[in-house]
C-alpha positions in Angstrom: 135.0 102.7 121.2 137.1 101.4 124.3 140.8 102.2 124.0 142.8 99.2 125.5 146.8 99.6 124.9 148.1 96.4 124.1 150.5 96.2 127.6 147.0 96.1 129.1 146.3 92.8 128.1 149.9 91.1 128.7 148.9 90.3 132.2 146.7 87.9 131.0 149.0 86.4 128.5 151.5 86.0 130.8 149.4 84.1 133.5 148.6 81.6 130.2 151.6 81.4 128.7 154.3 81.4 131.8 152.4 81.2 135.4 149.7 78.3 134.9 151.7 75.3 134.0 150.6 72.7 136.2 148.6 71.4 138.6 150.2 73.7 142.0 149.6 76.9 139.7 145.8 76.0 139.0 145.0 75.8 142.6 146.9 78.9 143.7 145.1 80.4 140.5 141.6 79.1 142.1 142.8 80.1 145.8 143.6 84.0 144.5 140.2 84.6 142.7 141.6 84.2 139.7 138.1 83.7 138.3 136.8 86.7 139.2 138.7 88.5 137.2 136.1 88.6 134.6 134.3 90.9 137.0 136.6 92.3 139.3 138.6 93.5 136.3 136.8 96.7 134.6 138.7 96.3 131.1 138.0 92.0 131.2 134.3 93.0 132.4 133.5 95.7 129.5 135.2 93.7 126.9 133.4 90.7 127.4 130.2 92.5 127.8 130.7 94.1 124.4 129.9 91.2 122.5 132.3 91.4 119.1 132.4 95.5 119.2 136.2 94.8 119.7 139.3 96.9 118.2 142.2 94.1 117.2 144.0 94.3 121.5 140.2 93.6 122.6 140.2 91.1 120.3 143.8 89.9 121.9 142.1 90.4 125.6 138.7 88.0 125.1 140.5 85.4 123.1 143.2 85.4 125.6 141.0 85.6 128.7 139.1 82.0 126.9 142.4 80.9 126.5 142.9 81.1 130.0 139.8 79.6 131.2 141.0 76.4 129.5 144.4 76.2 131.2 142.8 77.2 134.4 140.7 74.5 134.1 142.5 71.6 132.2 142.0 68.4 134.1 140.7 70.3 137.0 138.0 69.5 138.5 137.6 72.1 141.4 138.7 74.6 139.0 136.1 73.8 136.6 133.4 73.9 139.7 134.9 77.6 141.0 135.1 78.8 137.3 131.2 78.2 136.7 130.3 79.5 140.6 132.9 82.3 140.2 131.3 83.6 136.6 127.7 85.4 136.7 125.5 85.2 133.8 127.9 82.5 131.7 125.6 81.6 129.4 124.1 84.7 128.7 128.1 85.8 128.2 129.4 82.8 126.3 126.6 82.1 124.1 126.4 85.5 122.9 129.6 85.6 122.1 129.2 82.2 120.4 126.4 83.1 118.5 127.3 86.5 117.7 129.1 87.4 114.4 132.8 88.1 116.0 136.3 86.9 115.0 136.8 83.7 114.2 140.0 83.4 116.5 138.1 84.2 119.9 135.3 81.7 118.4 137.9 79.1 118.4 139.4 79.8 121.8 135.5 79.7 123.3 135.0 76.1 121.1 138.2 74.8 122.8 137.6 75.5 126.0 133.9 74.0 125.3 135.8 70.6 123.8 137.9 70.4 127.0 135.0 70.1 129.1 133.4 67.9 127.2 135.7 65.5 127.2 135.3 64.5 130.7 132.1 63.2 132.3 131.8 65.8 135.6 132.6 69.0 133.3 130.4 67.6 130.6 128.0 67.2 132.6 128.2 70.9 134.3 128.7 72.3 131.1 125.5 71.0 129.8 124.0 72.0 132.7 125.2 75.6 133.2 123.9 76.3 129.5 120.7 73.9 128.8 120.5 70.9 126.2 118.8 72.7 123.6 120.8 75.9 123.6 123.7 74.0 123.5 122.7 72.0 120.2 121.7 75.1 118.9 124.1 77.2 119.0 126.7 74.1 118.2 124.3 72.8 115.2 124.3 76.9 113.6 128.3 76.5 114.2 128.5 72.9 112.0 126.5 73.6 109.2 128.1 76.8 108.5 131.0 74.7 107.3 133.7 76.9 107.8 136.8 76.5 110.3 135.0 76.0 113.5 132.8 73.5 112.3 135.2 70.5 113.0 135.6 71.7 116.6 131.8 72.2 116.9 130.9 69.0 115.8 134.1 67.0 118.1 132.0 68.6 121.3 128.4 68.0 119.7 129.4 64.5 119.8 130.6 64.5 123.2 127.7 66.0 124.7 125.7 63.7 122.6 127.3 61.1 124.9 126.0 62.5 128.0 122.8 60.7 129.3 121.7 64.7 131.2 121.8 65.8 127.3 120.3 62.6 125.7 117.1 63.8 128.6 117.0 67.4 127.8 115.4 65.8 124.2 113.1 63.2 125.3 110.1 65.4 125.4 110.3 66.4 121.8 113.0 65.0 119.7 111.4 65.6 116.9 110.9 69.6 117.4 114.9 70.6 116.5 116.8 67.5 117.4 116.4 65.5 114.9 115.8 68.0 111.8 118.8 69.6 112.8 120.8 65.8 112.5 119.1 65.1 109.1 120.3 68.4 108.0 123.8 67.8 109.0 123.8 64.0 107.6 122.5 65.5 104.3 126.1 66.9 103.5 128.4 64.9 105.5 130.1 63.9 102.3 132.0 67.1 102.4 133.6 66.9 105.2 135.7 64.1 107.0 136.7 65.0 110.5 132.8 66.6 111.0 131.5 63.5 109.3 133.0 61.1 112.2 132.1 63.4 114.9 128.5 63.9 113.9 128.2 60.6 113.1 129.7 59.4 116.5 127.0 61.2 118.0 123.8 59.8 116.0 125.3 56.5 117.7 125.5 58.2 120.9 121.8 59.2 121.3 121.0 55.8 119.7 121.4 54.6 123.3 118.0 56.5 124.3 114.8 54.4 123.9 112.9 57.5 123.7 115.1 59.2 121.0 115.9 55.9 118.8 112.3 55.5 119.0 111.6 59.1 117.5 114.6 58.0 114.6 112.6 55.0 114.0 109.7 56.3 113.3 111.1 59.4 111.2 111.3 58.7 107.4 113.5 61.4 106.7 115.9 60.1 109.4 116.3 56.6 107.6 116.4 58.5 104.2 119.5 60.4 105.3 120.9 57.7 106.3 120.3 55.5 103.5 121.6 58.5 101.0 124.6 59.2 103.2 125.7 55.5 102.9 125.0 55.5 98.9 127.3 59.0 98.5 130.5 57.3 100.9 130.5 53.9 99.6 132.4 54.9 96.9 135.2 56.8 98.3 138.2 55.6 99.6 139.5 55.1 102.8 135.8 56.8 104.4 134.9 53.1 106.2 135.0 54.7 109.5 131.9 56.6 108.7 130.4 53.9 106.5 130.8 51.6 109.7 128.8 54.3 112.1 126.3 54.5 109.5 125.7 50.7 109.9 125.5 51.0 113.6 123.0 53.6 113.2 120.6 51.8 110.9 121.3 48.9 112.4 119.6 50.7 115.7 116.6 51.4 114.0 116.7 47.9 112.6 116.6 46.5 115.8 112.5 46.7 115.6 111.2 45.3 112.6 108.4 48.3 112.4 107.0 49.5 109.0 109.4 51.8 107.9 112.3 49.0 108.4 110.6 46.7 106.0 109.6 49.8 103.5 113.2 50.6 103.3 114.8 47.6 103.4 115.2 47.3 99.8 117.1 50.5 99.6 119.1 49.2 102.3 120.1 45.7 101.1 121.2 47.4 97.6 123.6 49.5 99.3 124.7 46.2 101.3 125.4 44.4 98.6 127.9 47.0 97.4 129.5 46.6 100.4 129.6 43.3 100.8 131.4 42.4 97.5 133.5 45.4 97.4 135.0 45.7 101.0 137.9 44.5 102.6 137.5 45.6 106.0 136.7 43.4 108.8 134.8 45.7 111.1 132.8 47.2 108.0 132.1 43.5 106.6 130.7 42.8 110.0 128.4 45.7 110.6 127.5 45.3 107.4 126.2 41.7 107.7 125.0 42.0 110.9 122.4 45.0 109.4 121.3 42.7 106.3 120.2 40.0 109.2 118.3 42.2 110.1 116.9 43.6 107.1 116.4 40.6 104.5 112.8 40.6 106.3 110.9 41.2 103.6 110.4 39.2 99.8 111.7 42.4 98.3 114.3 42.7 99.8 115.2 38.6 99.6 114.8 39.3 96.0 117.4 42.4 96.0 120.1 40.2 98.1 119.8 37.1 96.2 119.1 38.9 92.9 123.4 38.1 92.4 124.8 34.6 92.9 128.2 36.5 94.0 126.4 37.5 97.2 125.3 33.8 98.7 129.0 33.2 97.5 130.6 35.9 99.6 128.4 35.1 102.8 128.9 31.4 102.6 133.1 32.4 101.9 132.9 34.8 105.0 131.0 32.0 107.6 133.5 29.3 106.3 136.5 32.1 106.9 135.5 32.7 110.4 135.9 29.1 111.5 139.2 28.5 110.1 140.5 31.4 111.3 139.0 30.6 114.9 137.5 34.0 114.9 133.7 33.4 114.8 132.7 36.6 115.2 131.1 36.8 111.9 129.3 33.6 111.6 126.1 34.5 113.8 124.6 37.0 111.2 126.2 35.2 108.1 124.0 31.8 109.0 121.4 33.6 109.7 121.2 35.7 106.3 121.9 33.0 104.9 118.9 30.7 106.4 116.9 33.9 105.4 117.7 33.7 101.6 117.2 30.1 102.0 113.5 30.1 102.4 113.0 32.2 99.3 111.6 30.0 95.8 114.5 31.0 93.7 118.1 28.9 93.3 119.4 30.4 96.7 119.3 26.2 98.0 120.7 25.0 94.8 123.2 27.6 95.0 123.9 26.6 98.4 124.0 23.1 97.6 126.8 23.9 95.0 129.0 25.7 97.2 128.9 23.0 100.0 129.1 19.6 99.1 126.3 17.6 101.5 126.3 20.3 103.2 129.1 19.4 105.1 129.9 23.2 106.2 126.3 23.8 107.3 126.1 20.0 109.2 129.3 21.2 111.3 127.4 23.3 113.2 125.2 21.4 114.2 127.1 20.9 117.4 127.1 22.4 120.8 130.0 24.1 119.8 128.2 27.0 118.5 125.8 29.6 119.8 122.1 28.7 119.5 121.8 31.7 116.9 124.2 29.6 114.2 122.8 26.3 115.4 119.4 27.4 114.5 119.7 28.6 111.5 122.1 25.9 110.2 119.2 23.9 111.0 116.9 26.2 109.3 119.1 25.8 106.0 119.2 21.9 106.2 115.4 22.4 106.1 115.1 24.9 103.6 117.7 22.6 101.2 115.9 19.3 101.9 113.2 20.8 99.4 114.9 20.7 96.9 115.1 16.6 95.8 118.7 16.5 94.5 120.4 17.9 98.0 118.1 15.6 100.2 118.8 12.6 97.3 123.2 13.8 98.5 122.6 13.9 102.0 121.4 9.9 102.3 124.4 8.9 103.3 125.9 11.1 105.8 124.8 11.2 109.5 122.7 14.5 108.8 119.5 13.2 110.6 121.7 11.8 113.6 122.9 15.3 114.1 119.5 16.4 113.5 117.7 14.4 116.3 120.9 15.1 118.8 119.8 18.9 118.8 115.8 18.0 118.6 116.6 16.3 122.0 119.4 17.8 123.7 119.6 21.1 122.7 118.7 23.8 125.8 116.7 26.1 123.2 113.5 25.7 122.4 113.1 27.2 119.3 116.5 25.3 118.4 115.0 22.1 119.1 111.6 23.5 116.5 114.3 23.8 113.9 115.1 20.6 113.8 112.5 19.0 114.4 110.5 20.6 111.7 114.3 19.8 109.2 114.0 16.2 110.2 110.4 16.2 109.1 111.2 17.3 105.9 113.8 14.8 105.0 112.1 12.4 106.3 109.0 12.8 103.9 111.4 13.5 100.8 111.7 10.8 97.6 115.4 9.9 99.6 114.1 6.9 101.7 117.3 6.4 103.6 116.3 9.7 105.7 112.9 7.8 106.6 114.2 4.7 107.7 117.2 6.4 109.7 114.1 8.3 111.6 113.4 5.1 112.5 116.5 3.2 113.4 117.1 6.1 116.0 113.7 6.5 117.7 113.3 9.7 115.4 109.4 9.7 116.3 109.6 9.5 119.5 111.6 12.7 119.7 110.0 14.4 117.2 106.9 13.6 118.9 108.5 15.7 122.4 109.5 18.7 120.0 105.5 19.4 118.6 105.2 21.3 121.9 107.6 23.9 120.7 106.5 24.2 116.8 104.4 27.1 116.1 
């Protein structure tokens, strides 16, 4: 065993702790070599070599030596470009002492000078670079799910590499090989652990952003399963929305294609929704969490599951009126349009509808230019969808619900808009309320129903 006296390693400490304060001392650090110290130095050289066979003033050197690095490079770019020239075989060096079982103190001092350069896009981007995408996630994923101290460090720099497009590529060939597996893993305890929770989660979102690797998560049951489970074990413990809300975003990724898996698993989904829906507070969870059911009510299961409770048309209709008098309509796209969804299933959803807004005087406000075509369309969807049922058609005689109607059939920019309500005109028109018939008339309904056939599918 080496003998280092401990006034052998105060140099070091002293150049961190009293020399390197600012931006003056980092160049002069950079201009005098100061990185090849590592190998100009014979005691920095065989103690790093070592790899963990340290007595407790090596232990003092390589920690203090990593700590260096990071205050050598902080918010440096040059630095950070001489330190990675200036150092031979850093991967080789830094992974093995990574990976290897040393003390936990120099393990820390590696991870935060890892985090540092992570956390800006040049350095990220050498850093991934210098060591390779896949024995970077290795080496960090090992690090995470070991679950001890450095895991919350591990997983703040997973998630920043994760947010590199050069590492999103390093996985497009084979996401599925150790990728993936290695995420599900991680999701499957993320219950335990708050900070690593939110980093790894952050991440997931970040790769979402690759076609290639939210493809892979699409197609990978496991991958929706962990989500699923990891949204059923946080939904009922306070003060975790943050991670619920990331969850969303990530199954509301692999929602975005409405492939096989999303409609086998949409059942699962829309029971942990509805949870959510009626129990939460939040704005930003309320909204992820409506925007996923759009996109998930896409099967009869799953219509059957959301409207299996009156409280839940109740909540989305008291959420869409909210957003308009509070001039924040944020939430209304995806609340019309789950709510047009339910609509067209065969159970009370129009009655229930009906009840909750007289004439539908809600719904027949945005029928207006006002709106987006997204809550335009589907309020006309829901007009249609109600008009089946004889008592809300019999109500609506009397208001100006096929004017409004016949204003978007022939005005509206949208197609499909125009299809909507075209095809909710035709169905008041042929229901036992004659006064929707003869309105048709009085207005030249026919004429412009006639125009809209074109667009009906």
């Amino acid at each position: 065993m080496r003998k280092i006296n401990t006034f052998r390693t105060t140099p070091v400490e002293c150049l961190l702790t009293r020399l390197i304060v600012g931006d003056t001392e980092r160049v002069l650090f950079r201009l005098n070599n100061g990185f090849s110290i590592q190998e100009s130095n014979s005691i920095v050289a065989s103690c790093l070599s070592a790899r963990g066979k340290w007595n407790a003033d090596e232990i003092n050197l390589v920690r203090s030596w990593y700590l260096l690095l990071k205050q050598a490079c902080f918010n440096h770019i040059d630095n950070i470009k001489a330190m990675f020239l200036s150092i031979t075989n850093f991967r080789q060096i830094i992974l093995g002492h990574l990976c290897a079982e040393i003390n936990g103190d120099v393990k820390l001092a590696i991870l935060d000078l890892f985090r540092m350069l992570s956390e800006f896009s040049e350095s990220n981007d050498l850093l991934i670079y210098k060591l390779s995408p896949q024995l970077l996630f290795n080496c960090l994923f090992e690090l995470i799910v070991q679950g001890d101290h450095v895991s919350p460090v591990s997983a703040s720099i997973f998630s920043n590499i994760c947010g590199c497009k050069s590492f999103r590529a390093g996985f497009e060939l084979e996401p599925t090989a150790s990728l993936l597996p290695g995420f599900e893993r991680i999701l499957g305890s993320i219950r335990n652990n708050v900070e690593v929770a939110l980093s790894v989660l952050s991440a997931a979102v970040n790769l979402c952003s690759n076609k290639i690797i939210l493809k892979s998560m699409t197609s990978r049951s496991q991958f929706w399963d962990c989500c699923i489970k990891g949204l059923a074990s946080l939904k009922n413990i306070g003060r975790r929305s943050e991670e619920v809300v990331l969850l969303l975003i990530i199954l509301s990724n692999l929602s975005l294609e409405k492939s096989a898996l999303c409609k086998e698993k949409s059942t699962f989904i829309v029971t942990e929704l509805n949870y959510l829906l009626l129990n939460s507070t939040d704005d930003n969870l309320l909204t992820r969490c409506v925007t996923l059911l759009s996109r998930v009510v896409i099967t009869d299961d799953a219509i059957s599951v959301a409207t299996d409770k009156d409280d839940v048309v109740c909540k989305l209709m008291s959420l869409a009126k909210s957003c308009c008098d509070d001039s924040d309509v944020t939430l209304l796209p995806p609340c019309i349009k789950v709510l047009a969804l339910l609509s067209q299933s065969k159970g009370n959803v129009q009655l229930l509808i009906g009840r909750l807004d007289d004439k539908l005087r809600f719904i027949r406000s945005l029928l207006s230019t006002t709106y987006n075509d997204l809550v335009v369309g589907n309020a006309c969807l829901i007009v249609g969808n109600c008009a089946a049922v004889s008592s809300i058609a019999g109500c609506l005689g009397d208001t100006d619900v096929i004017q409004s109607l016949l204003s978007v059939a022939s005005n509206h920019s949208s197609e499909k808009v125009r299809s909507n309500a075209a095809i909710a005109c035709g169905k008041l028109a042929s229901s036992k309320q004659r006064k929707h018939l003869e309105n048709m008339r009085k207005l030249d309904g026919m004429g412009i129903l006639h125009g809209c056939v074109k667009f009906i599918d």
